[in-house]
C-alpha positions as CSV (number, residue, x, y, z in Angstrom):
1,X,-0.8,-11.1,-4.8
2,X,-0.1,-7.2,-4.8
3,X,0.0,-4.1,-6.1
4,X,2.6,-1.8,-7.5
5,X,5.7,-4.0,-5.9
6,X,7.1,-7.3,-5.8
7,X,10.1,-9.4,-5.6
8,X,11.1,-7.8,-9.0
9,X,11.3,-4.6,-7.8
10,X,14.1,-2.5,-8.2
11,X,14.8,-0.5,-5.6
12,X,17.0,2.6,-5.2
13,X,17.8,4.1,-1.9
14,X,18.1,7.9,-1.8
15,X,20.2,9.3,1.1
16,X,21.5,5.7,1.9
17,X,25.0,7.0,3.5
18,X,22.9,8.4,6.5
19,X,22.5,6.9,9.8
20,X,18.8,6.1,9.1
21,X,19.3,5.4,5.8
22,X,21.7,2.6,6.1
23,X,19.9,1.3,8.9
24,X,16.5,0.9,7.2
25,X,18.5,-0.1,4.1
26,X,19.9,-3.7,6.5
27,X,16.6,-4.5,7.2
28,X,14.9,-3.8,4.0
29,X,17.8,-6.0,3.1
30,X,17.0,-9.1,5.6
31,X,13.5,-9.1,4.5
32,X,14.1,-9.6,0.9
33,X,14.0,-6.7,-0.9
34,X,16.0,-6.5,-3.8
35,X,17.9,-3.5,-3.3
36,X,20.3,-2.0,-6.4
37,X,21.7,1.3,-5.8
38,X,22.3,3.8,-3.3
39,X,22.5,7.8,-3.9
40,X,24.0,10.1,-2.0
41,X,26.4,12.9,-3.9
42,X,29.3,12.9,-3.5
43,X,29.6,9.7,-2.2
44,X,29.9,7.7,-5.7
45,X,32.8,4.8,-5.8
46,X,31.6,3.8,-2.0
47,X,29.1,1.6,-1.4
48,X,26.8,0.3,1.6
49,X,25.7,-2.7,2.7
50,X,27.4,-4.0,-0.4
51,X,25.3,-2.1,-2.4
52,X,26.9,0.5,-4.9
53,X,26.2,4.0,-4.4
54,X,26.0,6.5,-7.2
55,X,25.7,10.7,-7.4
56,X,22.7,11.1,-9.3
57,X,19.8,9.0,-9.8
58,X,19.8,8.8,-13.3
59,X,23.6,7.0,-12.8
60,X,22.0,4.9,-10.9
61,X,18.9,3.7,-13.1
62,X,21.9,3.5,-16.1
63,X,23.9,1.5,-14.2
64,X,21.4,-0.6,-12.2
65,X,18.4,-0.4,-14.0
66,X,16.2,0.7,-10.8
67,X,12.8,1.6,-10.9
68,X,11.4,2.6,-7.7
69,X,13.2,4.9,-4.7
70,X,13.0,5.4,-1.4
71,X,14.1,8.9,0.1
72,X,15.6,9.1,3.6
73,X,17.4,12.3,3.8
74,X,16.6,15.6,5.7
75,X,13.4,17.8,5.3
76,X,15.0,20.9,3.7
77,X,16.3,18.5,0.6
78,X,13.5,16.0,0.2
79,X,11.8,17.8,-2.1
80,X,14.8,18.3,-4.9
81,X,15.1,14.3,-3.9
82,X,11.7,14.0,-5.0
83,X,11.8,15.9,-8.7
84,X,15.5,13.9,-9.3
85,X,13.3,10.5,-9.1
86,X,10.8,12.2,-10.9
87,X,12.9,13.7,-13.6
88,X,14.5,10.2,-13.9
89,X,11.1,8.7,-14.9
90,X,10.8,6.1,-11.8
91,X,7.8,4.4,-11.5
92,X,7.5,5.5,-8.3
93,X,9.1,7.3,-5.4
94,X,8.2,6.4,-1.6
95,X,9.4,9.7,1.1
96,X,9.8,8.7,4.5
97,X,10.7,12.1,5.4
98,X,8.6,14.1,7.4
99,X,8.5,18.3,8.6
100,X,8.8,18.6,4.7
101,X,7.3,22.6,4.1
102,X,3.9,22.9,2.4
103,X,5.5,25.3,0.0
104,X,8.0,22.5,-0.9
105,X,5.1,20.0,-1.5
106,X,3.4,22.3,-3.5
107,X,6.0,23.0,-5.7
108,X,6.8,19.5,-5.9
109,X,2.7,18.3,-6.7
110,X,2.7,21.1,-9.5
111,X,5.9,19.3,-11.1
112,X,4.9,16.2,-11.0
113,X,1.4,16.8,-12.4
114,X,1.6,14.6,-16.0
115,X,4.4,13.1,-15.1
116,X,4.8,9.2,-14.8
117,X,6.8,8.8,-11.2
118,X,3.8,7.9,-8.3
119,X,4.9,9.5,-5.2
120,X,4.1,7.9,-2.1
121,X,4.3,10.1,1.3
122,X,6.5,12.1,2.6
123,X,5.8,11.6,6.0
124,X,4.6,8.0,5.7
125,X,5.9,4.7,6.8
126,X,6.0,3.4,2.7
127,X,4.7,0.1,1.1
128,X,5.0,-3.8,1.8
129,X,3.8,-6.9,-0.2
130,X,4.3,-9.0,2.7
131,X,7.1,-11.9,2.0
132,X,8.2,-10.5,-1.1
133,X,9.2,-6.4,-1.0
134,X,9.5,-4.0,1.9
135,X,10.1,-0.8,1.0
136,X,9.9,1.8,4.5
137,X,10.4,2.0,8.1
138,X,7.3,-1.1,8.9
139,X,8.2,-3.9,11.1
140,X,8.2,-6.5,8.4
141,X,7.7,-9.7,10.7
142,X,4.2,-8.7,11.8
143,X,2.9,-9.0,8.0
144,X,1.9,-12.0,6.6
145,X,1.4,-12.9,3.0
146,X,-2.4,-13.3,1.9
147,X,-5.5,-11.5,0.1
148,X,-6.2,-8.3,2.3
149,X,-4.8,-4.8,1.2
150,X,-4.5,-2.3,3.9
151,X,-4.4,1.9,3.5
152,X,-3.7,4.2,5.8
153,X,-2.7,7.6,6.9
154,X,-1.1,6.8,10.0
155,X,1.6,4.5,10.3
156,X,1.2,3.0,13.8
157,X,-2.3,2.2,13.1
158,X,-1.2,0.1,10.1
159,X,0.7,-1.8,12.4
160,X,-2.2,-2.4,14.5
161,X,-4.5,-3.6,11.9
162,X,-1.4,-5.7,10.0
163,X,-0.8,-7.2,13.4
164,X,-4.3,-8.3,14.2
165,X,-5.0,-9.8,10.7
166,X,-1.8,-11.7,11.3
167,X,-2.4,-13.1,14.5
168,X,-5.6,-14.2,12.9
169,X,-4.0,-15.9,10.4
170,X,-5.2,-13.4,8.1
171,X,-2.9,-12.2,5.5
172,X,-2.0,-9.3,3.5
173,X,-1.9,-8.4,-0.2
174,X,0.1,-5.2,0.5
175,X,0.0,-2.8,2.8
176,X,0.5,1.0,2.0
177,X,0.8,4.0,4.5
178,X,0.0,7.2,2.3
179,X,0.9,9.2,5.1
180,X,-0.6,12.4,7.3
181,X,0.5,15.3,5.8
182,X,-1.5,17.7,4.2
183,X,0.1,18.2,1.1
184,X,1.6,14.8,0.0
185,X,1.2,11.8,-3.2
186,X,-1.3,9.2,-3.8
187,X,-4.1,9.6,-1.7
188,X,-6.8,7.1,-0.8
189,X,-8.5,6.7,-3.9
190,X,-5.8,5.8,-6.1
191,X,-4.3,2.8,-3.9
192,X,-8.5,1.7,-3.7
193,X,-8.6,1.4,-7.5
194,X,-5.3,-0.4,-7.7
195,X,-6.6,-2.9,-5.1
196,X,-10.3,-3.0,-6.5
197,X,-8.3,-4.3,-9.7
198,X,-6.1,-6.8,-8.2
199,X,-7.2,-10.5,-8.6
200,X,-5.4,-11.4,-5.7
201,X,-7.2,-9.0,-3.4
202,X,-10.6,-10.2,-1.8
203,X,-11.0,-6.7,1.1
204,X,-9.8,-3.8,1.7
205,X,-8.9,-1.9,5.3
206,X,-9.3,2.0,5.2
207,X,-8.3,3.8,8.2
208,X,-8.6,7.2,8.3
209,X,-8.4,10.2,10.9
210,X,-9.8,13.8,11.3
211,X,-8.5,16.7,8.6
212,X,-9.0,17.4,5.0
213,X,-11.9,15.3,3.2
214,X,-9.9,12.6,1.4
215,X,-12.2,10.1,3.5
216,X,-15.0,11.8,2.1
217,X,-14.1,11.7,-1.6
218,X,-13.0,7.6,-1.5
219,X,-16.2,7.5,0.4
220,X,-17.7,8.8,-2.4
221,X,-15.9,6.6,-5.0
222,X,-16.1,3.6,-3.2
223,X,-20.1,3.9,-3.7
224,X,-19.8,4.3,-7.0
225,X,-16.8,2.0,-8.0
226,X,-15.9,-0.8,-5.4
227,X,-16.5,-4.5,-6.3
228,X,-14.9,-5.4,-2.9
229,X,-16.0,-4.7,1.0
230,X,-14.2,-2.0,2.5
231,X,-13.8,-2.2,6.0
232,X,-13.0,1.6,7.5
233,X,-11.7,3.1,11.1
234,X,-11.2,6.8,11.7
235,X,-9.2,8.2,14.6
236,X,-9.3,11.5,16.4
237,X,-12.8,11.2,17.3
238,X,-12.0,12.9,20.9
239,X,-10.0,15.8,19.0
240,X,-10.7,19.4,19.5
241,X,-11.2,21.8,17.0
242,X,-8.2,23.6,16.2
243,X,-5.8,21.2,17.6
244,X,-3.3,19.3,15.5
245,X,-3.3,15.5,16.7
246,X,0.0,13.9,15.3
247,X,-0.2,14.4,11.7
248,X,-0.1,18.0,10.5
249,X,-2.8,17.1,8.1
250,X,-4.9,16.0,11.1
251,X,-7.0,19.2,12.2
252,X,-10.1,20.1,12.7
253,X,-10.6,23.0,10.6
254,X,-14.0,25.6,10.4
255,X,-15.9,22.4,12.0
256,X,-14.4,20.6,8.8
257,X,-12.9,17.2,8.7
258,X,-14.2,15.9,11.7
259,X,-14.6,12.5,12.9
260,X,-18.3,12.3,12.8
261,X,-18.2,13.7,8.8
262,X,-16.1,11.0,7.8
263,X,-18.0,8.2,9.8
264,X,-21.1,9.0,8.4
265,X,-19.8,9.6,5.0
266,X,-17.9,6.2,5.4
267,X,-21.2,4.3,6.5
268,X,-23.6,5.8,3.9
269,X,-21.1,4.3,1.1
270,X,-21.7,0.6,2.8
271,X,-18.4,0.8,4.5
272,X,-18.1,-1.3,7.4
273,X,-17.1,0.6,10.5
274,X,-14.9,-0.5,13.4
275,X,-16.0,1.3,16.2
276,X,-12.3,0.4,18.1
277,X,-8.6,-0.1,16.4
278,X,-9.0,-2.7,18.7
279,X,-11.6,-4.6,16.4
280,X,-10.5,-3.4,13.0
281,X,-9.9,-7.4,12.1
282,X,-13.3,-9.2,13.7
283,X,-14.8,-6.5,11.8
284,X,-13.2,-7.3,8.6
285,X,-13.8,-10.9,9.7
286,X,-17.6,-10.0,9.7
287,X,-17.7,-8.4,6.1
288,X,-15.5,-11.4,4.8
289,X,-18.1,-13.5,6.1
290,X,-20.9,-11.8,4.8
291,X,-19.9,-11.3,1.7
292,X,-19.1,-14.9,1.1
293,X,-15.5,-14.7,1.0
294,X,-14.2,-16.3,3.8
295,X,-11.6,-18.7,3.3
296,X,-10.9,-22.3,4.9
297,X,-7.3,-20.7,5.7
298,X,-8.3,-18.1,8.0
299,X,-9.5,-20.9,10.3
300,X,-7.2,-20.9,13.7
C-alpha cells in the first residue's frame, strides 16, 4: 500500500553528524525506518544513533547496501550531495535543504537528466508510507496507514490534509511533499502516475499554490490519464502579483501562475476542488462517495 518506499527501504542519511541531521535521523528511527548508513566526510569510523557513518556514499551502498538518501546538510553543498547520490546510482535521493541557488539546481537537473537516481525536493518536507518508512522532517504520528496518496508543494499543508484524513479515520497510502522551489525533482505528474498505478491506492490529494504551471500540466495529464478521482486545493489565492508567498517558486509572474489559472485548469480536468484547506478531507469524502469507493472503514 505505497509507492516508491516501504519497510524494505534502505535508507542512507547524508549530513547525519549535524544537529538537524541527527535529530531527524532519532525520529525517523522511532518510527520505523530502517536506517543503514550515515555520511558525513571525514567522520568515517564514528557512528550515530548506532548507525555507522561512512565518507562517501558509495562506501556506504558497499558496505550497507543502501538505496535511497536523505540530504540534511547546508545550502551551499547540497547540490555536490545531490550528484554523489546520483553518481552512486540510488534509486532515489529526498533534499530537505532549502535556499539551495537556482544555478545549483540547474546544474544539478542537467546531470541528472538520463540518469536512474529520482530526486525528491530540495526544499521539501520528503516522503512517508505511513506505519512503515518516514523519510523527512513530517510529524509521523498524524499519518495513518490506508488507501489515499497525498502530493504537495507545501509541507504544512500536507500536514493539514494528512491530519484531517486521520482524524477521519481515513488513511494514507503515502504521502509526498515535492516541495516549493522553482527549480527542484519530481514534479506533480510523476508521483500522479506512480499512484494512478498503485493497486493499493483508491484517491489522490493535490494541493497546489500560485507560481509556475506544474498545476496546469498534471491538470492536463490527469484528463487524459487518471483512472482515480483527484481531489485538488490551491493556495495563494489572496497573493499579489509580484510578491513571493513562502515558497520561492510561489510568485505571481507577468499575470502567470495565478490562483484563478490553476483552479480553473484544475476543474476543467474533473478535479474536485476544495474551496478551504479546511475541507480538503469532506471534499475527498464526497468524490470517494461518488465514485463508489467508499469503504465500510472510514465509518467513525
Amino acid at each position: 500500500m505505497s509507492i516508491w518506499v516501504d519497510k524494505s527501504t534502505k535508507l542512507m542519511v547524508q549530513g547525519i553528524t549535524g544537529n538537524t541531521a541527527a535529530y531527524h535521523t532519532k525520529l525517523m528511527l522511532e518510527y520505523g525506518t530502517n536506517i543503514v548508513a550515515g555520511i558525513t566526510p571525514g567522520k568515517a569510523n564514528t557512528k550515530v544513533e548506532g548507525i555507522p557513518v561512512f565518507n562517501t556514499v558509495k562506501e556506504a551502498v558497499a558496505n550497507t547496501g543502501g538505496n535511497v538518501s536523505i540530504i540534511y546538510v547546508p545550502a551551499k553543498f547540497a547540490a555536490d550531495a545531490i550528484l554523489e547520490a546520483v553518481d552512486a546510482e540510488l534509486d532515489m535521493v529526498i533534499c530537505i535543504t532549502e535556499h539551495i541557488p537556482i544555478k545549483d539546481m540547474l546544474m544539478v537537473k542537467r546531470y541528472m537528466e538520463g540518469k536512474k537516481t529520482r530526486l525528491i525536493g530540495p526544499n521539501c518536507p520528503g516522503i512517508i508510507t505511513a506505519g512503515e518508512c518516514k523519510i523527512g522532517i513530517m510529524p509521523g504520528y498524524i499519518h495513518k496507514k490506508g488507501r489515499i496518496g497525498v502530493v504537495s508543494r507545501s509541507g504544512t499543508l500536507t500536514y493539514e490534509a494528512v491530519h484531517q484524513l486521520s482524524q477521519k479515520g481515513i488513511g494514507q497510502s503515502t504521502a509526498v511533499g515535492i516541495g516549493g522551489d522553482p527549480i527542484k525533482g519530481i514534479d506533480f505528474i510523476h508521483v500522479l502516475e506512480a499512484f494512478n498505478e498503485d493497486e493499493d491506492t483508491d484517491a489522490v490529494i493535490m494541493i497546489g499554490e500560485i507560481g509556475g504551471n506544474s498545476e496546469e500540466k498534471a491538470a492536463l495529464w490527469i484528463k487524459e490519464n487518471m483512472k482515480k478521482p483527484v481531489v485538488g486545493f490551491i493556495s495563494g489565492k489572496t497573493a499579489p502579483k509580484g510578491k513571493r508567498m513562502g515558497h520561492a517558486g510561489a510568485i505571481i509572474s507577468s499575470g502567470e501562475g495565478t490562483a484563478d489559472g490553476k483552479i480553473g485548469a484544475m476543474k476543467n480536468a474533473g478535479i474536485y476542488m476544495s474551496d478551504t484547506p479546511s475541507n480538503i478531507a469532506n471534499t475527498l469524502i464526497e468524490a470517494l462517495k461518488e465514485n463508489k469507493l467508499w469503504r465500510s472503514e472510514y465509518e467513525d
